[in-house]
N, C-alpha and C positions, 0 to 999 in steps of 0.2 A: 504494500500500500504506500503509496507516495515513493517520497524520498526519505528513507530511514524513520518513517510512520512505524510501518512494523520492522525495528531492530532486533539487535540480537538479544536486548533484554525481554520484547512481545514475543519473538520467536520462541525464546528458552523459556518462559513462563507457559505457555501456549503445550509444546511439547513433555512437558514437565506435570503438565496435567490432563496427559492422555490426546493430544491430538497431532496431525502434521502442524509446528510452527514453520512459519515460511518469512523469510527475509524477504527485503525489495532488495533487488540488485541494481535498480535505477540509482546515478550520479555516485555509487558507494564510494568513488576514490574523492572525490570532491566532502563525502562526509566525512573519511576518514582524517584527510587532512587539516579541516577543519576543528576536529575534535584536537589534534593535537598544538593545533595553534591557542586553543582557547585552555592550555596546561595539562590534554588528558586526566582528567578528575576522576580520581578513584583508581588512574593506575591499569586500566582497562587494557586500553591499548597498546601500554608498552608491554603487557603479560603475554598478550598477544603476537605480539611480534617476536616476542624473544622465541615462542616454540614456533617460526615460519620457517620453511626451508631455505626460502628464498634472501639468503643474511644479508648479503652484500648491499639489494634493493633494501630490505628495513634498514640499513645501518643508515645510507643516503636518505631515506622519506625521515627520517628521524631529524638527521643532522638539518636536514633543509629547513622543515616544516613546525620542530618542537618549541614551543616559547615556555619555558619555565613560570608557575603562576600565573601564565598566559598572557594576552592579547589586552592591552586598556580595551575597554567598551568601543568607543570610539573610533577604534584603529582600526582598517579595512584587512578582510582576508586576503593571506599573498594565494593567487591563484593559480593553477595548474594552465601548462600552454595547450592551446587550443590545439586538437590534431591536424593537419595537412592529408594530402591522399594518402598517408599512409601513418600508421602509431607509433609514433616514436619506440624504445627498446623502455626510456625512461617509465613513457606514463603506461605501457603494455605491462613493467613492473608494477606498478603502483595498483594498475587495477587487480590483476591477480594479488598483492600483497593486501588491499583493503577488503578481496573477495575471501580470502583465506581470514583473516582475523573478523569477519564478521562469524563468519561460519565455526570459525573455533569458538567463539565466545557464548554461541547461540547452543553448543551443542556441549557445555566442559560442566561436567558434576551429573548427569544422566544419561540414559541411555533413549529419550523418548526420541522420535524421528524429524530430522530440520531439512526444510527446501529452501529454496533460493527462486526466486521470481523473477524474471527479466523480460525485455518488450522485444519484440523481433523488430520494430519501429527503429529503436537505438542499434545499429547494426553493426560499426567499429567497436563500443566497447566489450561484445560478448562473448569471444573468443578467450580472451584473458579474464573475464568474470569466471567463464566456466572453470577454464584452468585451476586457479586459486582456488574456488570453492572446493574442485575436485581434491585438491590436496589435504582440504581440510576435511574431508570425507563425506561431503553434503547426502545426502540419501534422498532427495530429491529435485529436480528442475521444474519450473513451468512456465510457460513463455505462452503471452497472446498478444496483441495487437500488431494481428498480421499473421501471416501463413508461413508458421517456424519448420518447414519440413524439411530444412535441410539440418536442423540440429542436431536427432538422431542422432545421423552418421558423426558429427563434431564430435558426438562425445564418444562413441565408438573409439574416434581414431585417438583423440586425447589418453582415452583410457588403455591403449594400446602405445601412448607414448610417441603418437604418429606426426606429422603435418596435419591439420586441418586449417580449413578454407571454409565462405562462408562470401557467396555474394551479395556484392552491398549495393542496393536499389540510386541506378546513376539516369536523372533525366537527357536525355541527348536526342538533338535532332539529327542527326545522320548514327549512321553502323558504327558501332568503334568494339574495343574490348572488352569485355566486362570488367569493372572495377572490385577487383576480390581484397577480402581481409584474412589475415591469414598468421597461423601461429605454430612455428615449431620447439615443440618441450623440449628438446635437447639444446636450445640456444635459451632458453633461460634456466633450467637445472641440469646438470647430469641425469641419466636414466636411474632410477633409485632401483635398488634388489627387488622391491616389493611395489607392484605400478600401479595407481587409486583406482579404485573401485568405478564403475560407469554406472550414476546414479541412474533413479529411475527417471523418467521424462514423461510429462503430460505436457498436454499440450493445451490450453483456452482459447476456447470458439465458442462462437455462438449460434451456429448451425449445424445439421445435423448431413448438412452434403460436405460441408468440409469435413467435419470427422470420418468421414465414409472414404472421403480424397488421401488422408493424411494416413489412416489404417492402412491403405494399399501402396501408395505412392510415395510413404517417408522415405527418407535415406537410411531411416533404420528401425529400430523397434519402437514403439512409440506404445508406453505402459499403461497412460490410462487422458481421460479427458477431465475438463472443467466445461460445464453449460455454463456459457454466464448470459444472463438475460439483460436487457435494458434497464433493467431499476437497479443493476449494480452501482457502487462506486467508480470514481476517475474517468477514462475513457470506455465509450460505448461502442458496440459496431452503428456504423449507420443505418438507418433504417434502410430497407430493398424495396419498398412500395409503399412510399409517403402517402397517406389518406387524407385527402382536403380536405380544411376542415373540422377537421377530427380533434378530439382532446388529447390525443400522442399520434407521434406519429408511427409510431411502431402499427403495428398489423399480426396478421395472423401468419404471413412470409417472415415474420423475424422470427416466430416459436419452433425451437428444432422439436422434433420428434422422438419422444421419450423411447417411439416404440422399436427404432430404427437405431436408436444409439443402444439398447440391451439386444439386438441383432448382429449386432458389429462386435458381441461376446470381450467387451475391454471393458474394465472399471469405470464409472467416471460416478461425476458429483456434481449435484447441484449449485449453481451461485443468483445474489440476486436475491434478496429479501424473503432471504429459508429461515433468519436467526431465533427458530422457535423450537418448543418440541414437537409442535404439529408439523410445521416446517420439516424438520429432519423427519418426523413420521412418514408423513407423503412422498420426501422422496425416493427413500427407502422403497416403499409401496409402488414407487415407481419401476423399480428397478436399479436406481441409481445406489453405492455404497454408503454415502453421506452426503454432508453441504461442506460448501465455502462459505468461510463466515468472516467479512472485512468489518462492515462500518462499527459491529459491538465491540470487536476491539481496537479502533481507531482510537477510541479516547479513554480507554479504562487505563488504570493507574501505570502500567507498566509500557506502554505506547509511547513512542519517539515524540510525539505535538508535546510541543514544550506547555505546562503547567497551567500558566494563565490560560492559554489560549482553550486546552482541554476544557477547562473550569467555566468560561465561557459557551463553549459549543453544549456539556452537558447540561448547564442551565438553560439554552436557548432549547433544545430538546423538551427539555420537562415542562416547560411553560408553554412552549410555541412558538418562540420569538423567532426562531432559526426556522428554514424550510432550505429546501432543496429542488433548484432546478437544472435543465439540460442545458447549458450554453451551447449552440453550433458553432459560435465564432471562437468563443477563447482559444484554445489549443493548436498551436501551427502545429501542429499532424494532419489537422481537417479533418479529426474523429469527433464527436457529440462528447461533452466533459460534463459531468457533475459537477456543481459549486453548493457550498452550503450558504445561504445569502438571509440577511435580516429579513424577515415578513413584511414589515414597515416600509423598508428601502429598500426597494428595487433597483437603484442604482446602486448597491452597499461595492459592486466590485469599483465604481469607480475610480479610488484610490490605485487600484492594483494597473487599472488599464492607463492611470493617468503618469504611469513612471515615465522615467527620460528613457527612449526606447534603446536598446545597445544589448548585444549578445559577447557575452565573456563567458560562457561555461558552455555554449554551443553541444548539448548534447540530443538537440530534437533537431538540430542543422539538416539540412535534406544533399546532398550531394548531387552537382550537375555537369554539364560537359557546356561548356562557348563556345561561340563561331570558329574559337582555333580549333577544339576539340580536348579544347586544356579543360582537368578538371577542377572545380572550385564547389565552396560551399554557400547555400545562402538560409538566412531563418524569416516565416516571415512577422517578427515579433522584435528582427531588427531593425535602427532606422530604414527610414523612409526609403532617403534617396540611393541607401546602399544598397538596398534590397531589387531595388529599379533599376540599380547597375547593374546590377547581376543578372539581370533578366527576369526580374518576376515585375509581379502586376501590383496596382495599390489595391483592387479589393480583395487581393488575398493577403491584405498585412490591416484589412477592418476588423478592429476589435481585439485583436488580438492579446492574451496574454504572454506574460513569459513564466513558463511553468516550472520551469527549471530555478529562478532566484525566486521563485514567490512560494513552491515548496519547501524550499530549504530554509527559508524564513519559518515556514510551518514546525520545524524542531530544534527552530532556535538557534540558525545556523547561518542567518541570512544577512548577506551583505550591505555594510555601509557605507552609504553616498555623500557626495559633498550634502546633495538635496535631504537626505536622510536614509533612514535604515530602509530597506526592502518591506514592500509588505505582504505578509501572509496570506495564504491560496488552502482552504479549505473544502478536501475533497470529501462525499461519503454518499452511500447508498441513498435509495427514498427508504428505506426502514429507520432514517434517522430520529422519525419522531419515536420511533420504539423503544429507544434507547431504558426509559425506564421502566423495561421488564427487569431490567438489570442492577438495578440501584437501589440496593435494602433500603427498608425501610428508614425514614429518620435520614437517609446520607446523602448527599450529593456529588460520591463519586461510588465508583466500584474497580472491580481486578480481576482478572483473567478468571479468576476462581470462581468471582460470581456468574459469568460468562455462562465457563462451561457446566458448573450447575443448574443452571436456569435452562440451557437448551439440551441437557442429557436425565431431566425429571420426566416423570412419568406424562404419557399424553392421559 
């Protein structure tokens, strides 16, 4: 969920009381560094580092990035360089070293089972997310936004200690080469005696022909799925047969087929506003092995949204203040985003949309080819006129947010400007008013524990 929404402290609470916890693998090396600038507190992540294999990289992201007692308030974070057509050695370490110490941390004092989430969207950093994680011994992957079928095979060959490749979607108007990312284990460790494990992999969709596509036609084994429906949190698929008109635009084309995914004889789970015990009933009843459950633990005690902000959103739940709608503009992906926005103010995002536009962390960047055939990056959430040099259009940079600084604001991690700090990006389900099935009585917060008691009691 998010950017370091669900950490390795959600993760390891989450599996520690009986279920898959799952990291984001979204921006991890940009949190990792962060963390260390702001004095690593509590010691986390240099515990971390010190069991990586990878010493030489933690000795460098240490030396670069560590401020003792940390960062004044004030003081902006020193940032990671943006990639070029291809990932440097530096920051290909850096994301394996922060993929690895998320996953060690998320999985050290148990034995319950931790995944790792990543976007087939973000396509240079995944190769070396897997990497790292695979080291740490992740026991599961699940990647959606977009059609991940060639990962599979990625981690086949990783886990075999191989080259893998991993094509990265380049716009071009004439034929050229395909633009590949690409990651050999032997140039960043020696082959170890004993080579990691090839975790499981599912894959999130949200139709029931892509699963049908992906069962047959992955690069590799592909373990089990996620349904996710339209009423999840973050990004949505878009709808396939907009209804004028209508009070969603979703349709009866967006519902995959329950009956067609327990056909396809693979596991999968429900996601999308199941966080009950009828919920997990029916989909059980369905056929499906259990639910995905994001927005209940988005804000319960152990969840990356920094404190205030959680304490906020759980009040606006319980009262009402808060609602949740589908933005189509915010997100340069051009996927439909959930925002949690004040009932009152329907403008509440204008703060976020009204920042000085500029891409420094470029991880939703789209890659393209120009009239040389040279390739370049453009986002469209940067300025104006830079984005217009590069060949895009201005009504695809209308409204836009940058989701990249305004979730990393969301755990407390968000850059300061001359103009001022970043402002927070608040993503979650429409289950969000349901939040207090989960908040004992008398309290206005809860923890992972009330969570999974509340959706594993009796229907």
């Amino acid at each position: 969920m998010g950017i370091a929404v669900s950490d390795w402290r959600l993760a390891r609470a989450v599996a520690q009381e009986g279920g898959l916890g799952v990291i984001s693998g979204t921006g991890i090396d940009t949190v990792l560094v962060r963390r260390l600038q702001l004095g690593d507190p509590g010691g986390h992540m240099a515990r971390a580092l010190a069991a990586c294999p990878l010493r030489e990289a933690c000795a460098r992201i240490w030396r670069t990035f560590y401020i003792e007692g940390g960062k004044e308030p004030s003081q902006a974070f020193k940032l990671l360089r943006l990639p070029g057509t291809s990932v440097s050695r530096e920051r290909t370490e850096t994301l394996a070293v922060a993929a690895f110490v998320e996953v060690f941390l998320a999985k050290e004092g148990h034995d319950g089972p931790v995944g790792m989430n990543l976007l087939e969207k973000l396509q240079w950093p995944n190769l070396p997310t897997l990497f790292g994680a695979m080291l740490a011994d992740v026991d599961v992957v699940l990647m959606g936004a977009g059609i991940p079928s060639a990962i599979p095979g990625a981690l086949d060959k990783l886990s075999r200690w191989e080259e893998a490749t991993l094509k990265v979607s380049c716009t071009s108007t004439a034929e050229a080469e395909p633009l590949l990312a690409r990651l050999v284990p032997e140039e960043l460790l020696p082959r170890p005696a004993v080579l990691p494990r090839r975790p499981a992999f599912f894959a999130i969709i949200s139709s029931h022909i892509l699963a049908k596509t992906l069962a047959k036609k992955a690069s590799g084994r592909v373990d089990g799925f996620v349904v996710e429906s339209h009423v999840a949190g973050g990004h949505n698929a878009p709808p396939r047969k907009p209804v004028p008109g209508a009070a969603s635009p979703w349709g009866s084309a967006d519902e995959a087929s329950l009956s067609v995914m327990c056909e396809l004889g693979v596991p999968f789970w429900l996601a999308g506003d199941r966080a009950s015990p009828q919920g997990l009933a029916d989909a059980q009843a369905q056929g499906a092995r259990g639910i995905q459950v994001g927005t209940a633990f988005a804000f319960c005690d152990e969840s990356g949204v920094m404190a205030e902000l959680k304490a906020h959103v759980v009040d606006g739940a319980l009262t009402g203040t808060l609602v949740v709608t589908t933005d189509f503009q915010a997100s340069p992906t051009g996927y439909p985003f959930k925002v949690a926005v004040e009932r009152d103010d329907p403008d509440s995002l204008a703060a976020a949309r009204g920042r000085v536009r500029l891409c420094d962390l470029g991880y939703l960047r789209q890659a393209f080819r120009d009239e040389k055939g040279e390739v370049d990056f453009r986002c469209p959430g940067e300025p104006h006129e830079i984005y217009l040099r590069k060949g895009g259009s201005l009504p695809e940079t209308e409204n836009k947010l940058c989701l990249c600084n305004g979730l990393l604001a969301t755990i407390g991690l968000g850059q300061q400007r001359p103009s001022g700090a970043e402002v927070p990006i608040v993503t979650a389900g429409a289950s969000l008013a349901d939040l207090s099935r989960f908040v004992p009585k008398g309290e206005s917060r809860y923890t992972v524990r009330d969570v999974m008691r509340t959706l594993l009691a009796p229907v």
